[in-house]
C-alpha positions, -999 to +999 in steps of 0.1 A: +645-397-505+628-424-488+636-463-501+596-471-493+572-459-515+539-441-497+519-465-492+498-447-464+493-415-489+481-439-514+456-452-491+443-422-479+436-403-513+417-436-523+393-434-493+391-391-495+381-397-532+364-434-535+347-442-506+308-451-511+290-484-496+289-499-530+333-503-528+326-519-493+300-540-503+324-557-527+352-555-503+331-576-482+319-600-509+352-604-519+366-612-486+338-638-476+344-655-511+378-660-499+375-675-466+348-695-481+323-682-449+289-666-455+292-642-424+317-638-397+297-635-370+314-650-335+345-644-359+376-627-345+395-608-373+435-595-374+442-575-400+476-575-408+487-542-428+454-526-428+460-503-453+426-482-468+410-504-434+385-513-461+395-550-452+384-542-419+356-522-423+345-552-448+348-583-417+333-556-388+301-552-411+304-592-415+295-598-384+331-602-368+329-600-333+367-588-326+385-569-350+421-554-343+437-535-372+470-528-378+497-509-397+537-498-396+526-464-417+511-440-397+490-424-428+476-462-433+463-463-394+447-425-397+429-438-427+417-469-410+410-446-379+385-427-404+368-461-418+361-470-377+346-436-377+324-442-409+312-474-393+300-457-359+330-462-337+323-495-330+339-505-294+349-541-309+369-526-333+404-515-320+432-500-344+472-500-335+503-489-353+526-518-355+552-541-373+549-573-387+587-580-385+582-571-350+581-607-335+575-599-297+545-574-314+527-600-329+537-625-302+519-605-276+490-602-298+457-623-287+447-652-306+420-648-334+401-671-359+412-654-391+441-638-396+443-619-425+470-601-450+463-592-485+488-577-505+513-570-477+540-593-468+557-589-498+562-548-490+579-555-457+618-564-474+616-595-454+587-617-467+592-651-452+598-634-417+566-615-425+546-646-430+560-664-400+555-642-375+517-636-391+508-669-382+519-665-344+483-649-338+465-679-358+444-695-334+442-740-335+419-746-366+416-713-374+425-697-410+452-678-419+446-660-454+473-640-470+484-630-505+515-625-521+524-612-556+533-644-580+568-647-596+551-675-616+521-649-626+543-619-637+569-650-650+540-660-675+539-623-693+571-629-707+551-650-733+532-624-747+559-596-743+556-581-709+582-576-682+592-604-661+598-602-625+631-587-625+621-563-647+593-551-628+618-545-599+637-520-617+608-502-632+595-499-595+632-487-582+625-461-610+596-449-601+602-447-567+627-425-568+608-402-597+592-368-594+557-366-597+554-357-638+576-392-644+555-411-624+523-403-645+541-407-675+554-440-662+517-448-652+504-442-693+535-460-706+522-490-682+489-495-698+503-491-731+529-519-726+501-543-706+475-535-733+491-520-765+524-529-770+519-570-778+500-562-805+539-550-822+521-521-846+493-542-853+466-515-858+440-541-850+454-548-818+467-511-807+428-505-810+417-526-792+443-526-763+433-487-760+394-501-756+409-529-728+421-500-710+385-474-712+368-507-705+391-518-677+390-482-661+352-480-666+345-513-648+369-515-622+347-507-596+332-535-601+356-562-607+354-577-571+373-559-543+366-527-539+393-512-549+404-482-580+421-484-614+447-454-609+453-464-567+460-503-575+477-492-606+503-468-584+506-492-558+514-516-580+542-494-595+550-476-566+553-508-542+584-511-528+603-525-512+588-555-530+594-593-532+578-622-552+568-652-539+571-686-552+536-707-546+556-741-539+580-724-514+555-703-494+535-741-492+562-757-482+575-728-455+538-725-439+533-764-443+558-781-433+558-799-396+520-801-401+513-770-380+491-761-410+478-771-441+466-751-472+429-755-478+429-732-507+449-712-534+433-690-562+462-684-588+457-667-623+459-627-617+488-608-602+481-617-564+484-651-558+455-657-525+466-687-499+441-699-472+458-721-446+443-740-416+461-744-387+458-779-369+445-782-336+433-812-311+401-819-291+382-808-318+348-808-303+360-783-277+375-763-303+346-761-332+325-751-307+345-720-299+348-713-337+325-718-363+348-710-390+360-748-383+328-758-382+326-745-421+359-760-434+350-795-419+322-791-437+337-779-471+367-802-469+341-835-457+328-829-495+354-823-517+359-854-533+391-861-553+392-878-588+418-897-608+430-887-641+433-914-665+465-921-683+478-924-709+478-883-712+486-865-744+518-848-756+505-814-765+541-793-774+567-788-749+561-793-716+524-796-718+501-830-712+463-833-719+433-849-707+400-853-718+373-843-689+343-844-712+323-836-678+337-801-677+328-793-710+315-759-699+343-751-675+367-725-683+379-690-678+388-689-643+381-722-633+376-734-598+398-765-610+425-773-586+455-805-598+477-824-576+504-841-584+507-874-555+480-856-532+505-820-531+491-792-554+502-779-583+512-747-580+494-722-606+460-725-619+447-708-645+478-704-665+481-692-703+488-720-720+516-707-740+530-707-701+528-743-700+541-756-728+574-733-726+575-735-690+557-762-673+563-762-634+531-773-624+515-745-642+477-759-656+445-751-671+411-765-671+398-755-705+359-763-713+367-801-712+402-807-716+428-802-690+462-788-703+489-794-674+523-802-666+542-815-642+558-801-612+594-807-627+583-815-661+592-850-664+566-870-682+530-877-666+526-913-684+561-920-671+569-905-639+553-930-619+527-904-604+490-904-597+474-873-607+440-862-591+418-829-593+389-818-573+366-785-582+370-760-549+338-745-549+312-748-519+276-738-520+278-717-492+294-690-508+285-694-544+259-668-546+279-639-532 
């Protein structure tokens, strides 16, 4: 039996049963949202483990003018073969097998504004090699976006009862290697422990985790990428081999030498999303060539950092507070983004249980009060750091 799981099948059943133009409309809503661009267009696009090719189907119709898909599962590349053929056969859209890991592959590759890789790298058994030869492709001042499943995310279930990261691993050895019968099985007893079992018997709360789970599979159509409840649910289960990252380490790997710098980071679900810029010289010469440049100048020429004011609050455990009575109606998943002496903390968005047993940078921007801790949870009033924030939104994208 195979040590990967079927990632290709997976794929392909999802576009033979889901496809329809509303799941790549929101593909491609979600995608621009993420590169903070309104349209692609004079755009070139890699996408790196195509997958459904719903990704690339989503940047073509953008207005991309140069998309190359790409794939080590030959199932995955037939599938994005078929979304090529939905769209027309466009002749600026080529597909390849390949392999990430494969560093004279993706060496030989051409040079492209965005590179692209969401939920990938972390499949290949060798992440960080992954995500350093993904960047050979990256163009000066063009965008590299990737995401990567969060130890810290899966790390902040633990709170309320749910498997930790470790423990994920061997549930998806298991299912790997189970026949198809366990495998369902192991698919119901999922939602029951994500949306039943924290309740501990309560009656109350078995309820109405069984009516998170009709609501969740009734909506998930619509919660933003395009994508199903039972395919993202068995690739989620099913994805192996499998690594998580740590949000501090991938920054600092990417980062450091100045080669790039991260522009953006939307933590707070299972996928943590990254957008780095690479730096380049003679910029005049180069926006011109890329208006993707053009857009980030603009975005980053406006976001305006502010100070926190000390003295901050001792909350319980590792968790500060500050008043931001401006914010009063921000929360949920908030746009919010701390750093700790200019660097960012690494996990927005985080249950706040999670940041007073665990700190680490974790934070949360709740309707006028910011609950945060420190990167190594010393104390905020004495540590001798400045603490600003800034809100990453743009207008550009904000009505998509």
């Amino acid at each position: 039996m195979s040590d990967r799981f079927e990632f290709g099948e997976n794929w392909s059943k999802f576009i033979a049963q889901n496809l329809s133009e509303d799941i790549v409309a929101q593909s491609g809503t979600a995608l621009r949202r993420f590169l903070g661009l309104p349209t692609l267009k004079n755009l070139s696009f890699l996408d790196v483990g195509s997958g459904s090719g719903l990704s690339s189907l989503a940047a073509w119709r953008a207005g991309a003018t140069n998309v190359i898909s790409f794939d080590v599962d030959p199932l995955a590349v037939q599938t994005t073969q078929k979304l090529r053929s939905y769209a027309g056969n466009p002749e600026n859209w080529q597909i390849m097998q390949g392999d990430v890991l494969d560093a004279a592959f993706m060496r030989a590759l051409p040079e492209f504004d965005i590179v692209y890789s969401w939920g990938v790298l972390h499949h290949t058994g060798h992440m960080r090699e992954a995500v350093r030869n993904a960047a050979y492709p990256c163009r000066k001042r063009g965008l590299l976006a990737l995401a990567l499943y969060s130890y810290t995310a899966y790390a902040n279930g633990l709170a309320s009862g749910l498997p930790g990261p470790e423990e994920w691993l061997e549930i998806k050895r298991h299912y790997l290697h189970a026949r198809k019968l366990r495998r369902r099985l192991m698919e119901l007893g999922y939602l029951w422990r994500c949306h039943c079992a924290p309740a501990r018997g309560n009656p109350r709360g078995v309820a109405k985790g069984l009516a998170d789970i009709w609501r969740c599979w009734r909506e998930y159509d619509n919660s933003g990428r395009g994508m199903s409840f039972w395919t993202d649910i068995r690739d989620w289960l099913g994805g192996w081999p499998m690594e998580f990252v740590h949000e501090d380490e991938l920054c600092r790997q990417v980062c450091d030498g100045g080669e790039f710098s991260l522009v953006r980071m939307n933590t707070g679900e299972g996928n943590t999303e990254f957008l780095f810029r690479r730096s380049g010289a003679e910029k005049d010469k180069i926006d011109a060539e890329s208006p993707a440049s053009l857009v980030w100048d603009n975005i980053l020429s406006r976001r305006q950092s502010l100070p926190l004011q000390k003295p901050f609050s001792h909350v319980t455990g590792q968790m500060f507070c500050a008043p931001l009575p401006a914010l009063a109606a921000d929360g949920g998943i908030s746009r919010l983004r701390l750093l700790e002496d200019g660097s960012w903390l690494s996990f927005a968005n985080a249950p706040h249980a999670a940041i007073a047993a665990e700190g680490k940078g974790r934070y949360s921007s709740w309707y006028g009060t910011l609950y945060f801790s420190t990167s190594d949870n010393t104390d905020p009033n004495k540590n001798g750091r400045e603490y600003t924030y800034f809100m990453d939104q743009d207008d550009a994208i904000k009505n998509l």
